[in-house]
PDBQT receptor file of N, H, CA, C and O in Angstrom, charges set to zero:
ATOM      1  N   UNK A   1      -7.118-109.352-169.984  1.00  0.00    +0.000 N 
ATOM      2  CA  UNK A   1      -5.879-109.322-169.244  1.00  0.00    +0.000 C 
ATOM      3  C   UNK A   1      -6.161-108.869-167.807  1.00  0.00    +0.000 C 
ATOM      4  O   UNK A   1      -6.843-107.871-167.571  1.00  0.00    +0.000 OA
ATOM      5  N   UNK A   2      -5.651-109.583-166.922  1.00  0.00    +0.000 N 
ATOM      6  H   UNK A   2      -5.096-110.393-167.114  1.00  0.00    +0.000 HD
ATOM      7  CA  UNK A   2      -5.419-109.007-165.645  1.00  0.00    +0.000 C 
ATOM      8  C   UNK A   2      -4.714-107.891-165.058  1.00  0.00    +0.000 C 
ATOM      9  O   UNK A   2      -3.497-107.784-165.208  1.00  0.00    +0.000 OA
ATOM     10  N   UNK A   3      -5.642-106.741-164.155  1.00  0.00    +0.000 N 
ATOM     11  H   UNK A   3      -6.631-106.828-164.033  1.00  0.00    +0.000 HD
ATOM     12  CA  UNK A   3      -5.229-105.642-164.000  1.00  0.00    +0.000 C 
ATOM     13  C   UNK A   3      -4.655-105.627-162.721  1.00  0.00    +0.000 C 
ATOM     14  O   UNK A   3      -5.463-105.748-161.801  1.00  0.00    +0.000 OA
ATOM     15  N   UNK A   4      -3.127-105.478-162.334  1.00  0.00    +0.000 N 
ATOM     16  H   UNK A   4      -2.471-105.379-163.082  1.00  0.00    +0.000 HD
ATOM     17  CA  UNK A   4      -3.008-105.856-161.112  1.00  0.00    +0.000 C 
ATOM     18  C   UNK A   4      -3.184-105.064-160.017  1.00  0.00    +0.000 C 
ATOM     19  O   UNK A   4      -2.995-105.387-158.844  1.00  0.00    +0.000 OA
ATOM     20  N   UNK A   5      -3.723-103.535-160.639  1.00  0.00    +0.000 N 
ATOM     21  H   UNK A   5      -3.877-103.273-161.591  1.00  0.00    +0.000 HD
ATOM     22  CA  UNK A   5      -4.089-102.615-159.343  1.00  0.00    +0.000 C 
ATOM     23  C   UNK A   5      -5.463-103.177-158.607  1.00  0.00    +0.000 C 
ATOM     24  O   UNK A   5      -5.671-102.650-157.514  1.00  0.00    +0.000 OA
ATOM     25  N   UNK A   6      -6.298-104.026-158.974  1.00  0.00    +0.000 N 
ATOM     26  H   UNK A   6      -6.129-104.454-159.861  1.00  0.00    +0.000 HD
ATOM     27  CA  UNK A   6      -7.551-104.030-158.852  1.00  0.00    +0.000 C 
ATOM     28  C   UNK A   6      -7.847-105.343-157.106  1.00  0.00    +0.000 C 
ATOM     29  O   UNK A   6      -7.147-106.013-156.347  1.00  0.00    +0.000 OA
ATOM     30  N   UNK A   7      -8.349-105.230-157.175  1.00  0.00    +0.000 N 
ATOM     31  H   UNK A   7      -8.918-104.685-157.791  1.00  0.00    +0.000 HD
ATOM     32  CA  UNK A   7      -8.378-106.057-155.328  1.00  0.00    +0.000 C 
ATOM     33  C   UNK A   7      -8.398-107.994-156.221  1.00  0.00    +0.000 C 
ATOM     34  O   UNK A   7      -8.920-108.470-157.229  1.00  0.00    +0.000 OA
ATOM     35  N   UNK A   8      -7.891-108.293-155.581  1.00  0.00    +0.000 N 
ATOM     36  H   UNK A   8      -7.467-107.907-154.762  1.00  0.00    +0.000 HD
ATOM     37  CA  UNK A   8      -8.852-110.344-156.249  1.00  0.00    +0.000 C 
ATOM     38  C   UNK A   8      -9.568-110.320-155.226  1.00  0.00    +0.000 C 
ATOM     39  O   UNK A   8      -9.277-109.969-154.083  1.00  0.00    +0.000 OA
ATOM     40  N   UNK A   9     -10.726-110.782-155.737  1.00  0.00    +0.000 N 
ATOM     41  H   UNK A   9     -10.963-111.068-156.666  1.00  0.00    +0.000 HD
ATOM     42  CA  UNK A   9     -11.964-111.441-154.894  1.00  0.00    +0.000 C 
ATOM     43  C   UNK A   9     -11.651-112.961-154.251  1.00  0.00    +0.000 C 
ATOM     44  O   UNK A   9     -11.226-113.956-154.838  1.00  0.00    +0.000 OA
ATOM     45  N   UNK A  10     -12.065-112.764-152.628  1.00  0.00    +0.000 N 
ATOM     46  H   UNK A  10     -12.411-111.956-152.151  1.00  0.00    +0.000 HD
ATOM     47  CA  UNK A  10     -11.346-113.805-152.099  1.00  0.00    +0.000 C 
ATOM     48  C   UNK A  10     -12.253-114.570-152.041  1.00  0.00    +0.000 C 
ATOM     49  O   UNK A  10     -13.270-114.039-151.595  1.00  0.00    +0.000 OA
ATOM     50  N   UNK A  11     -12.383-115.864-152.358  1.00  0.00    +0.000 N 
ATOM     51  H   UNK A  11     -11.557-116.296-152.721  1.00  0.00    +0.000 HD
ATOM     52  CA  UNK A  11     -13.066-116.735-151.919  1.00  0.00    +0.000 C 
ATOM     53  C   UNK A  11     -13.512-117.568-150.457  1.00  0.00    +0.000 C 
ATOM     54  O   UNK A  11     -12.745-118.186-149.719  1.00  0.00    +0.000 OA
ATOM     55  N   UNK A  12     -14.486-117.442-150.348  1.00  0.00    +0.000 N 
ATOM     56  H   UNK A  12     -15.109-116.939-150.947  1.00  0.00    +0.000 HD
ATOM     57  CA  UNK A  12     -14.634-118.128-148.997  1.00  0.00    +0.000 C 
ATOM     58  C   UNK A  12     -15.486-119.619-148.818  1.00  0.00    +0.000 C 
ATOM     59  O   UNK A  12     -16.495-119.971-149.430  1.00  0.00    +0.000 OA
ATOM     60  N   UNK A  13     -14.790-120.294-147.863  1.00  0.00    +0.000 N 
ATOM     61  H   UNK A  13     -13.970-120.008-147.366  1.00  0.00    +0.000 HD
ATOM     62  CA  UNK A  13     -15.118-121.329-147.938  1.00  0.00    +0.000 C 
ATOM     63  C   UNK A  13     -15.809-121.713-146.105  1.00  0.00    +0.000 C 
ATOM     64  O   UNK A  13     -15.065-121.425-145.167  1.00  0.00    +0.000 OA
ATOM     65  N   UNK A  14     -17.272-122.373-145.790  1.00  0.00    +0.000 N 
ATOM     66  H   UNK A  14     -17.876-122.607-146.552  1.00  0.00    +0.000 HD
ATOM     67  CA  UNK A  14     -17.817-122.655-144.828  1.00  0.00    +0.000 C 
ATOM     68  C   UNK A  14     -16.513-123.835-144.394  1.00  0.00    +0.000 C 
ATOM     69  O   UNK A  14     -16.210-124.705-145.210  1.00  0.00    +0.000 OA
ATOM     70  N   UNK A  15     -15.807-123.742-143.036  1.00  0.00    +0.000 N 
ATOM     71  H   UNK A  15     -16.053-123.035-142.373  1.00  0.00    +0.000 HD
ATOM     72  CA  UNK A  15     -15.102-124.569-142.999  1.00  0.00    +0.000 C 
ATOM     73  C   UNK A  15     -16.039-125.879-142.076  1.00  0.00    +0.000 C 
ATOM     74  O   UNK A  15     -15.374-126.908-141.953  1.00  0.00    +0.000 OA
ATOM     75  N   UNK A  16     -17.271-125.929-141.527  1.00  0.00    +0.000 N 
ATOM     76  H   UNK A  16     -17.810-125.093-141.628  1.00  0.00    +0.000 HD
ATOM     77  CA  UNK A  16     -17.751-126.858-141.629  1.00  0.00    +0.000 C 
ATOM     78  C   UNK A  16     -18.604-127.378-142.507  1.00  0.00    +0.000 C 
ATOM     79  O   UNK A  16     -18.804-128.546-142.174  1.00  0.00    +0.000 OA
ATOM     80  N   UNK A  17     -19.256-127.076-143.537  1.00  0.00    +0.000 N 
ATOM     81  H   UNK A  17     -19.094-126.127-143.807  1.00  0.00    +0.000 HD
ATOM     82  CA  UNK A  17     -19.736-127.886-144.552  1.00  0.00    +0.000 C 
ATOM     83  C   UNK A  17     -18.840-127.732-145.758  1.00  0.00    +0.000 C 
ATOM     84  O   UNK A  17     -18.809-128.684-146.539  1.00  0.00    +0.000 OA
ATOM     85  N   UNK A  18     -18.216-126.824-145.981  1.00  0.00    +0.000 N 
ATOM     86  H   UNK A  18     -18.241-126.051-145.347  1.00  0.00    +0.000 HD
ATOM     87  CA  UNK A  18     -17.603-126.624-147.385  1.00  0.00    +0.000 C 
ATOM     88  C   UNK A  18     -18.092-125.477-148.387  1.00  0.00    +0.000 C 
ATOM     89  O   UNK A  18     -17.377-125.028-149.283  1.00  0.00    +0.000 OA
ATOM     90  N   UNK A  19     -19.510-125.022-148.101  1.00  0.00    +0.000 N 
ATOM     91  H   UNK A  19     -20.090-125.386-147.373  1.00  0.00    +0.000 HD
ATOM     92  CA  UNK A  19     -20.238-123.888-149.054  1.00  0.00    +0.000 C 
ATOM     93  C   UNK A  19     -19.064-122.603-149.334  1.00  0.00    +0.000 C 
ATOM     94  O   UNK A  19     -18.467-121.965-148.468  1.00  0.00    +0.000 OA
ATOM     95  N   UNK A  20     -18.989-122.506-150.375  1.00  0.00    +0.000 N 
ATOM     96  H   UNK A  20     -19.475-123.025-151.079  1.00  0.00    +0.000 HD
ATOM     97  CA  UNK A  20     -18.143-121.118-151.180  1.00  0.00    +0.000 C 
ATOM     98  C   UNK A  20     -19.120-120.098-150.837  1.00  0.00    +0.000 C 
ATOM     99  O   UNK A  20     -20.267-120.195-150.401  1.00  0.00    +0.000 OA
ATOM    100  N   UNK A  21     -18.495-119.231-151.096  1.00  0.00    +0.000 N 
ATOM    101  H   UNK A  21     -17.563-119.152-151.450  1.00  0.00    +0.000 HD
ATOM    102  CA  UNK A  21     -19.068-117.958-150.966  1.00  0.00    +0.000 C 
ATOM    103  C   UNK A  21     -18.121-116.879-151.914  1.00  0.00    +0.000 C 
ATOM    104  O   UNK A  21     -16.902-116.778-151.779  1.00  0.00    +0.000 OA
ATOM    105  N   UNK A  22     -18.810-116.218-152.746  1.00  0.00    +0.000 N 
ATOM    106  H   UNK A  22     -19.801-116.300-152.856  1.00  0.00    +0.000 HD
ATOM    107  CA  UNK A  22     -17.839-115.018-153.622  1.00  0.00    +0.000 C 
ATOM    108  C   UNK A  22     -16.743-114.053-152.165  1.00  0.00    +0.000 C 
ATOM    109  O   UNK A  22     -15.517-114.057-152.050  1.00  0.00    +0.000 OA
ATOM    110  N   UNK A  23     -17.701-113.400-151.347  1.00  0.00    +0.000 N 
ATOM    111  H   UNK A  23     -18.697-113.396-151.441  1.00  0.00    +0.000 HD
ATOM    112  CA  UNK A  23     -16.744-112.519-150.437  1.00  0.00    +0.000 C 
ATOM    113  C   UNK A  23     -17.947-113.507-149.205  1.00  0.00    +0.000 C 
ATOM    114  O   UNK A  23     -18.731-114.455-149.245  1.00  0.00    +0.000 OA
ATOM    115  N   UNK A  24     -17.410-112.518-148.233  1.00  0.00    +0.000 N 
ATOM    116  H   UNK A  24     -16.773-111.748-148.201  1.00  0.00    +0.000 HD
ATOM    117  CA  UNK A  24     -17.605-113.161-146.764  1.00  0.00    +0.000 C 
ATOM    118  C   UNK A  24     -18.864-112.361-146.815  1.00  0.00    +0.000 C 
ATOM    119  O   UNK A  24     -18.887-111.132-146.885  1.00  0.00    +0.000 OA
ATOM    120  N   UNK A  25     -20.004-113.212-146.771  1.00  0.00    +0.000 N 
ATOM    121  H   UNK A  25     -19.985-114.210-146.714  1.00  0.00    +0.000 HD
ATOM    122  CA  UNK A  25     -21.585-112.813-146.912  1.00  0.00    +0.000 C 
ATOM    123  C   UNK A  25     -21.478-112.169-145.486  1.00  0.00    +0.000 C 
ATOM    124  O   UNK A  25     -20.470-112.266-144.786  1.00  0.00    +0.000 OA
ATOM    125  N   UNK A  26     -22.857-111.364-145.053  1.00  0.00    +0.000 N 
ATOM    126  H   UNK A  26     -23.675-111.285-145.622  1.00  0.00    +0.000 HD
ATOM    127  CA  UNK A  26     -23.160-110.813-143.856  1.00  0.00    +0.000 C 
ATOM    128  C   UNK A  26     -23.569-111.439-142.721  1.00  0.00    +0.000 C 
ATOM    129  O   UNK A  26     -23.379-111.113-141.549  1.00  0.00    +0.000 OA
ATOM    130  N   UNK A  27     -24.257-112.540-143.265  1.00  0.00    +0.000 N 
ATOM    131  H   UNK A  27     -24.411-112.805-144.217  1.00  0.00    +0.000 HD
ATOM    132  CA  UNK A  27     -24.794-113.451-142.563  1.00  0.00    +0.000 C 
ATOM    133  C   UNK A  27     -23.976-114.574-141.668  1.00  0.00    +0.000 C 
ATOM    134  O   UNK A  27     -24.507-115.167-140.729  1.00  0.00    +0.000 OA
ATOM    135  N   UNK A  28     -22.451-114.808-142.137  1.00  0.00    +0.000 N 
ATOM    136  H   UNK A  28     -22.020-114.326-142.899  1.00  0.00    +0.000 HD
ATOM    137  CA  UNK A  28     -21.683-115.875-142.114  1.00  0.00    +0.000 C 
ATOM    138  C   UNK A  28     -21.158-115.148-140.726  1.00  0.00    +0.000 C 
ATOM    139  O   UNK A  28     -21.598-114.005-140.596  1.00  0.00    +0.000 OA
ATOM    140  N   UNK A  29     -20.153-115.687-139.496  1.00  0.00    +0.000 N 
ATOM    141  H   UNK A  29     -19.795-116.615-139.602  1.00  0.00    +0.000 HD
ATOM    142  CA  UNK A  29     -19.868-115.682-138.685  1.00  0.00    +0.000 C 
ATOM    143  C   UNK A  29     -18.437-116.485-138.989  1.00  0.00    +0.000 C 
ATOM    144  O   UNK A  29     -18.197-117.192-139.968  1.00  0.00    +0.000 OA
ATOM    145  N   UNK A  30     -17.447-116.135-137.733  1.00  0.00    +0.000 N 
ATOM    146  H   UNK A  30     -17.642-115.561-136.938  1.00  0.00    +0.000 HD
ATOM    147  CA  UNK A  30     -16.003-116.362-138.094  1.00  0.00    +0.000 C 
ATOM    148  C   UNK A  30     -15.768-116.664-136.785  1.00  0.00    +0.000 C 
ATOM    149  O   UNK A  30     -16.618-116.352-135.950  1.00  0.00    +0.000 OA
ATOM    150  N   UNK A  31     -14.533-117.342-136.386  1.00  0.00    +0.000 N 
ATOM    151  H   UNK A  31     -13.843-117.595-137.064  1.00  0.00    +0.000 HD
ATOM    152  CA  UNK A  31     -14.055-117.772-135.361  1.00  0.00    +0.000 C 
ATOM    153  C   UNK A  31     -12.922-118.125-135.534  1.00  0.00    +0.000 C 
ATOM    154  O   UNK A  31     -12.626-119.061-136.277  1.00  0.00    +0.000 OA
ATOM    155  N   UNK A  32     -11.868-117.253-134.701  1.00  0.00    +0.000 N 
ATOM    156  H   UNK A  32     -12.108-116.493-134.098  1.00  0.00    +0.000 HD
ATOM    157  CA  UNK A  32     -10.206-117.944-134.462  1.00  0.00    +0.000 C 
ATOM    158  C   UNK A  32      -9.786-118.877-133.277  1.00  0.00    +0.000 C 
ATOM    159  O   UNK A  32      -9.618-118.831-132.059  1.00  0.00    +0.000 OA
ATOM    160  N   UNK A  33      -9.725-119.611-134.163  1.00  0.00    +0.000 N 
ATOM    161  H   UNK A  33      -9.862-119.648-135.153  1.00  0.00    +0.000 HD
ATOM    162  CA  UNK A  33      -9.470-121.031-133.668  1.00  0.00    +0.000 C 
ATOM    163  C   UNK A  33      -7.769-121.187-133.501  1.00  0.00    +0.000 C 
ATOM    164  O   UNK A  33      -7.341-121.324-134.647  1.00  0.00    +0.000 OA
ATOM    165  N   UNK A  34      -6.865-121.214-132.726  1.00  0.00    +0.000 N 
ATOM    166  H   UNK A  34      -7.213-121.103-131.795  1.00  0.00    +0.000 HD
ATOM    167  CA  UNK A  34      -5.252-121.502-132.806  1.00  0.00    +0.000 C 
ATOM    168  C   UNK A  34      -4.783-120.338-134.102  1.00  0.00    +0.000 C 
ATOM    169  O   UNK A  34      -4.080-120.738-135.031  1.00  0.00    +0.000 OA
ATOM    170  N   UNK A  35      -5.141-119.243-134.052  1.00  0.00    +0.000 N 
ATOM    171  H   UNK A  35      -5.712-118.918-133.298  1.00  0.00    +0.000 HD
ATOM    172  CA  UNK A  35      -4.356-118.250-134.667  1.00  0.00    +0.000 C 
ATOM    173  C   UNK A  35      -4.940-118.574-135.738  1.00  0.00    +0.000 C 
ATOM    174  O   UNK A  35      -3.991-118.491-136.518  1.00  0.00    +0.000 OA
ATOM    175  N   UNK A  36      -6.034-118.962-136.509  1.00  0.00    +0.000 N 
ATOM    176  H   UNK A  36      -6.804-119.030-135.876  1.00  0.00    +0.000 HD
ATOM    177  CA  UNK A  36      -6.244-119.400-138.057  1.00  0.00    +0.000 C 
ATOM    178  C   UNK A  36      -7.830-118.579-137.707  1.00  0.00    +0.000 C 
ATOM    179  O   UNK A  36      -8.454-118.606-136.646  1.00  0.00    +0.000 OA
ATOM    180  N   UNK A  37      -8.157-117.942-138.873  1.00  0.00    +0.000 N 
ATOM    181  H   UNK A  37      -7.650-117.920-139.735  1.00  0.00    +0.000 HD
ATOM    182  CA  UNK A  37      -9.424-117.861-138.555  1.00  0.00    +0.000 C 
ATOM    183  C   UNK A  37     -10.482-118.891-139.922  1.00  0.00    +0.000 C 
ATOM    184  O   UNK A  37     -10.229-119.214-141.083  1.00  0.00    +0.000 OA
ATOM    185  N   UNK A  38     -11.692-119.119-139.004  1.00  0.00    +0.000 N 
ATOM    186  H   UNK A  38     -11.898-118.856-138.061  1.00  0.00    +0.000 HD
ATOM    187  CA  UNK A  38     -12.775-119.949-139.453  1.00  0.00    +0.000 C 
ATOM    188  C   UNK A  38     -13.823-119.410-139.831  1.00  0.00    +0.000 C 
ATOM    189  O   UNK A  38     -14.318-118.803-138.882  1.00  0.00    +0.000 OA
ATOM    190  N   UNK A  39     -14.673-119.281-141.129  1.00  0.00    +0.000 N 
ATOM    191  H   UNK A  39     -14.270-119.774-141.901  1.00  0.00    +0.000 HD
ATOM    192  CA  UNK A  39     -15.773-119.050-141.638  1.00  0.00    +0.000 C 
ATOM    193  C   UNK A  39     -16.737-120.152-141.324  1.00  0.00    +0.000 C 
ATOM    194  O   UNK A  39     -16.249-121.278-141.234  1.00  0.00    +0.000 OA
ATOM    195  N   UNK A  40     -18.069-120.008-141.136  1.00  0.00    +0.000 N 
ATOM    196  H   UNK A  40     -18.465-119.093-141.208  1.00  0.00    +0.000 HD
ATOM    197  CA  UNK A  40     -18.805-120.727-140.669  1.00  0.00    +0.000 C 
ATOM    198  C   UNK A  40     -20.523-120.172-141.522  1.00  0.00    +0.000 C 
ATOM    199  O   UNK A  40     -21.091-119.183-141.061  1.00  0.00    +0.000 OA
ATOM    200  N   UNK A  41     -21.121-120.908-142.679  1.00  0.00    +0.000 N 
ATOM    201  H   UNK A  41     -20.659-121.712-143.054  1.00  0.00    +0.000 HD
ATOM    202  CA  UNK A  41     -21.889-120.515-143.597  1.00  0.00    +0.000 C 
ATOM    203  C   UNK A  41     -23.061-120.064-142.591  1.00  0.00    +0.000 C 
ATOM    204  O   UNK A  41     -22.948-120.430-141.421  1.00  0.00    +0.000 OA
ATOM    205  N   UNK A  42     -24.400-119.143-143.036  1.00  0.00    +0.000 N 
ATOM    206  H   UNK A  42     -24.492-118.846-143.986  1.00  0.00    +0.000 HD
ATOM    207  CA  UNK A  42     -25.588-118.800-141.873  1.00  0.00    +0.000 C 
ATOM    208  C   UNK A  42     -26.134-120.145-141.166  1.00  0.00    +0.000 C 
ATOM    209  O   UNK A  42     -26.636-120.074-140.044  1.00  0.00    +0.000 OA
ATOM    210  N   UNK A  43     -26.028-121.319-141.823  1.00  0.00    +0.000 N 
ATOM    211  H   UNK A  43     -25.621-121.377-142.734  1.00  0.00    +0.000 HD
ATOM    212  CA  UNK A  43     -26.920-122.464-141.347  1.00  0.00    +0.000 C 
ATOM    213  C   UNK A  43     -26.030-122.866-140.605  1.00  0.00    +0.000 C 
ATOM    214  O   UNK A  43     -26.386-122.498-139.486  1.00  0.00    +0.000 OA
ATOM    215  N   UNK A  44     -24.614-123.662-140.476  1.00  0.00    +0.000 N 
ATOM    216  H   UNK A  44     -24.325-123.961-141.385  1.00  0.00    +0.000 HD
ATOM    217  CA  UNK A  44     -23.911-124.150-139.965  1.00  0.00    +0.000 C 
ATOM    218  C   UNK A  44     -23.990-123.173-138.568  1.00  0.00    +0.000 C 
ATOM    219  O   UNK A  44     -24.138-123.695-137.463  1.00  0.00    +0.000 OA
ATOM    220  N   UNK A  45     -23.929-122.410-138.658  1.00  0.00    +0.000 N 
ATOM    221  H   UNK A  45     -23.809-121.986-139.555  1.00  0.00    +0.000 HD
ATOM    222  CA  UNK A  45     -23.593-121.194-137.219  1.00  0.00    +0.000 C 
ATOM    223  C   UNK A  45     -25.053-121.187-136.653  1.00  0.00    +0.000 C 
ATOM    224  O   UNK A  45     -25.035-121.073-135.427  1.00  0.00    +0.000 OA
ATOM    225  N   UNK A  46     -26.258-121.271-137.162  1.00  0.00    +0.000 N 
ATOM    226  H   UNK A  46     -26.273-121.363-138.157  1.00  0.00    +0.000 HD
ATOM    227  CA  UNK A  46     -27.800-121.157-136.673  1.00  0.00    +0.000 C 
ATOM    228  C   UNK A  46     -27.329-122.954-136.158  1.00  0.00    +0.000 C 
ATOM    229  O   UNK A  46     -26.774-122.900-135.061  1.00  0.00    +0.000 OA
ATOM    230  N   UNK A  47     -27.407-124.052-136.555  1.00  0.00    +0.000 N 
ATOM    231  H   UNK A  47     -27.858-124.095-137.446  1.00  0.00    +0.000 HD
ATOM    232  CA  UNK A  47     -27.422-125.149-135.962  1.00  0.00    +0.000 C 
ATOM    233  C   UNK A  47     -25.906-125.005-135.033  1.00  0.00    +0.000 C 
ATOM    234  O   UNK A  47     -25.521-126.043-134.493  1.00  0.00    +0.000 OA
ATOM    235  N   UNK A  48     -25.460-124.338-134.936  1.00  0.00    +0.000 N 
ATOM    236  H   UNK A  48     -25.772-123.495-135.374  1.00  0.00    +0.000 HD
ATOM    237  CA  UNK A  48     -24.206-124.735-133.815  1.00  0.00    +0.000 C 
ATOM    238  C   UNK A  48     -23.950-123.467-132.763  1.00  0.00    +0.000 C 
ATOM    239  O   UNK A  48     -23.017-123.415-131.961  1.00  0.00    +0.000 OA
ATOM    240  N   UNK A  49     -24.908-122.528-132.929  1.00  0.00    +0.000 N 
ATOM    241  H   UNK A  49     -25.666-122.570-133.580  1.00  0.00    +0.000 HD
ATOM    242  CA  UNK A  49     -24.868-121.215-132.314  1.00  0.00    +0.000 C 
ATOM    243  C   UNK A  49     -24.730-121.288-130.605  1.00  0.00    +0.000 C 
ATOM    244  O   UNK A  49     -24.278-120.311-130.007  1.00  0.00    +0.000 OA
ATOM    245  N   UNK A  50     -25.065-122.259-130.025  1.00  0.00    +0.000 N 
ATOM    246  H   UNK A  50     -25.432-123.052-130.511  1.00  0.00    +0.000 HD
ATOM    247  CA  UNK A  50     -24.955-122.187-128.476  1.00  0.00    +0.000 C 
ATOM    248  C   UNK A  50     -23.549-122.693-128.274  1.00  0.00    +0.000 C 
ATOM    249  O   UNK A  50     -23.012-122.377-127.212  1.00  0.00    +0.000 OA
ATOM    250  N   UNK A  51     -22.902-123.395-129.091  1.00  0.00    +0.000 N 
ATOM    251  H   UNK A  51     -23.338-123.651-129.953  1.00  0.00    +0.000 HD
ATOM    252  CA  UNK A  51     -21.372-123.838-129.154  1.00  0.00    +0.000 C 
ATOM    253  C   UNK A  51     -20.417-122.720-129.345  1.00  0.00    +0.000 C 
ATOM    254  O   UNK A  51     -19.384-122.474-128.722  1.00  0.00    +0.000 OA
ATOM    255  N   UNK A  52     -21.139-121.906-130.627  1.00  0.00    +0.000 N 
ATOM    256  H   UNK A  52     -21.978-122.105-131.133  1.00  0.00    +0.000 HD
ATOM    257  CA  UNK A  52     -20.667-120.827-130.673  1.00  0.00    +0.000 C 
ATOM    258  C   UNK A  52     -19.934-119.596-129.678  1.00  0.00    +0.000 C 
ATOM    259  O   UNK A  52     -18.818-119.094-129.546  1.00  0.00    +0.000 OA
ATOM    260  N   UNK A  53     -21.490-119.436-128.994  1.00  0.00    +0.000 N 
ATOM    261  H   UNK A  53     -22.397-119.844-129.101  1.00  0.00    +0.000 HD
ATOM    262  CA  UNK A  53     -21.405-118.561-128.153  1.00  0.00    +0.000 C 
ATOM    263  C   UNK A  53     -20.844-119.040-126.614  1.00  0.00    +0.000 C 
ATOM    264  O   UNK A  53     -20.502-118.340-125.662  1.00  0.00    +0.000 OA
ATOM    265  N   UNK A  54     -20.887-120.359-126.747  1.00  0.00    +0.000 N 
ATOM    266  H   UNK A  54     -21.165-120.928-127.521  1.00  0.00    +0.000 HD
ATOM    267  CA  UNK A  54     -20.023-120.898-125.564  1.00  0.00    +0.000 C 
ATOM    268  C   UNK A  54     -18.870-120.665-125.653  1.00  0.00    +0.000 C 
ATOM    269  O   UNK A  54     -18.249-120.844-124.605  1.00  0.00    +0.000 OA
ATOM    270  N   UNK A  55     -17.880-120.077-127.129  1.00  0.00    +0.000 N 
ATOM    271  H   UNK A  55     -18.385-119.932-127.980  1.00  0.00    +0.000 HD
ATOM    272  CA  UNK A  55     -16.695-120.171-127.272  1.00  0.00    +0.000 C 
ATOM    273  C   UNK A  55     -16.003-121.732-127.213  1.00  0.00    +0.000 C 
ATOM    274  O   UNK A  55     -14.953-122.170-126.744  1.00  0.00    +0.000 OA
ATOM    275  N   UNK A  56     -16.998-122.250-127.841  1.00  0.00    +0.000 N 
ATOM    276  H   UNK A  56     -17.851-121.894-128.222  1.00  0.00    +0.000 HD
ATOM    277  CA  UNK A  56     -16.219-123.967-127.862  1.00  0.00    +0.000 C 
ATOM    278  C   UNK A  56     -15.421-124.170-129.509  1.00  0.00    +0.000 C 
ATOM    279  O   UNK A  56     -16.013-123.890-130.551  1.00  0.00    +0.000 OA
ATOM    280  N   UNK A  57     -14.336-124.575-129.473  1.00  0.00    +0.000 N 
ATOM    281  H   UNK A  57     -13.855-124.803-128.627  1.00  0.00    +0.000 HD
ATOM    282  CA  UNK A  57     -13.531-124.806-130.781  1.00  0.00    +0.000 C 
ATOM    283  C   UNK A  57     -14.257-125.641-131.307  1.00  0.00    +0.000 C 
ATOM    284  O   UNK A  57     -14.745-126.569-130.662  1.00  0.00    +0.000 OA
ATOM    285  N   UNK A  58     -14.556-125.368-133.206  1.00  0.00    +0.000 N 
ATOM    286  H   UNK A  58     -14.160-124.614-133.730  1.00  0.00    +0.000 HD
ATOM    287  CA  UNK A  58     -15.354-126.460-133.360  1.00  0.00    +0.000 C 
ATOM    288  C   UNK A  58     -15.373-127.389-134.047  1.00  0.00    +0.000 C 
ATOM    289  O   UNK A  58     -16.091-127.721-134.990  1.00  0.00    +0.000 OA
ATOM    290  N   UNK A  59     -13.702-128.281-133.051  1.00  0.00    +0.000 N 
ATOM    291  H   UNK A  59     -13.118-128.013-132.284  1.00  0.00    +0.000 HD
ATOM    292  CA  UNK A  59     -13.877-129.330-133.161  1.00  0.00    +0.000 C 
ATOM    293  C   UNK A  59     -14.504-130.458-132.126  1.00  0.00    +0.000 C 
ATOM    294  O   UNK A  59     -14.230-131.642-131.929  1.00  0.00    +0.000 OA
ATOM    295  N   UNK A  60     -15.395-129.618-131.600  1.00  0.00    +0.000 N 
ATOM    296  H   UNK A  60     -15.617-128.656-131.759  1.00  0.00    +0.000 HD
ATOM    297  CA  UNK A  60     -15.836-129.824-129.968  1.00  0.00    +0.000 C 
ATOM    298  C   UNK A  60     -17.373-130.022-130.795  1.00  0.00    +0.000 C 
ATOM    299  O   UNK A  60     -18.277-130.549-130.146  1.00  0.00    +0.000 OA
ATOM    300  N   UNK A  61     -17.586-129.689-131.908  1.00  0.00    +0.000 N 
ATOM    301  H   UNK A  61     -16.851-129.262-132.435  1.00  0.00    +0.000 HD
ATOM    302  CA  UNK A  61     -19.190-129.640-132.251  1.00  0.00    +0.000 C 
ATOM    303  C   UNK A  61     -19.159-129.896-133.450  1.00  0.00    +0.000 C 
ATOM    304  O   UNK A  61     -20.205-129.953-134.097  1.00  0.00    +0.000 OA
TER     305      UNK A  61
């Protein structure tokens, strides 16, 4: 039975490839994009990291 004091584990999802993740790994990087925020898996963010850090939305990359 479900205990409802207990936290739910949120799932996370790489919003450019799709990779799940149980909680938001350490490695993963985030970005608010129009008030929504974006998870981005370690690889996706290592291949797009100068976009990143340009602050480019990424639907720009």
């Amino acid at each position: 039975m479900d205990d409802p004091t207990q936290p739910v584990a949120e799932t996370v999802v790489c919003s450019r490839c799709g990779t799940p993740a149980e909680s938001t790994p350490p490695t993963w990087t985030y970005s608010v994009e129009n008030g929504h925020r974006l998870y981005f898996c370690d690889a996706c963010a290592r291949a797009h990291i100068r976009a990143i850090e340009s602050r480019l939305d990424s639907v720009w990359w």
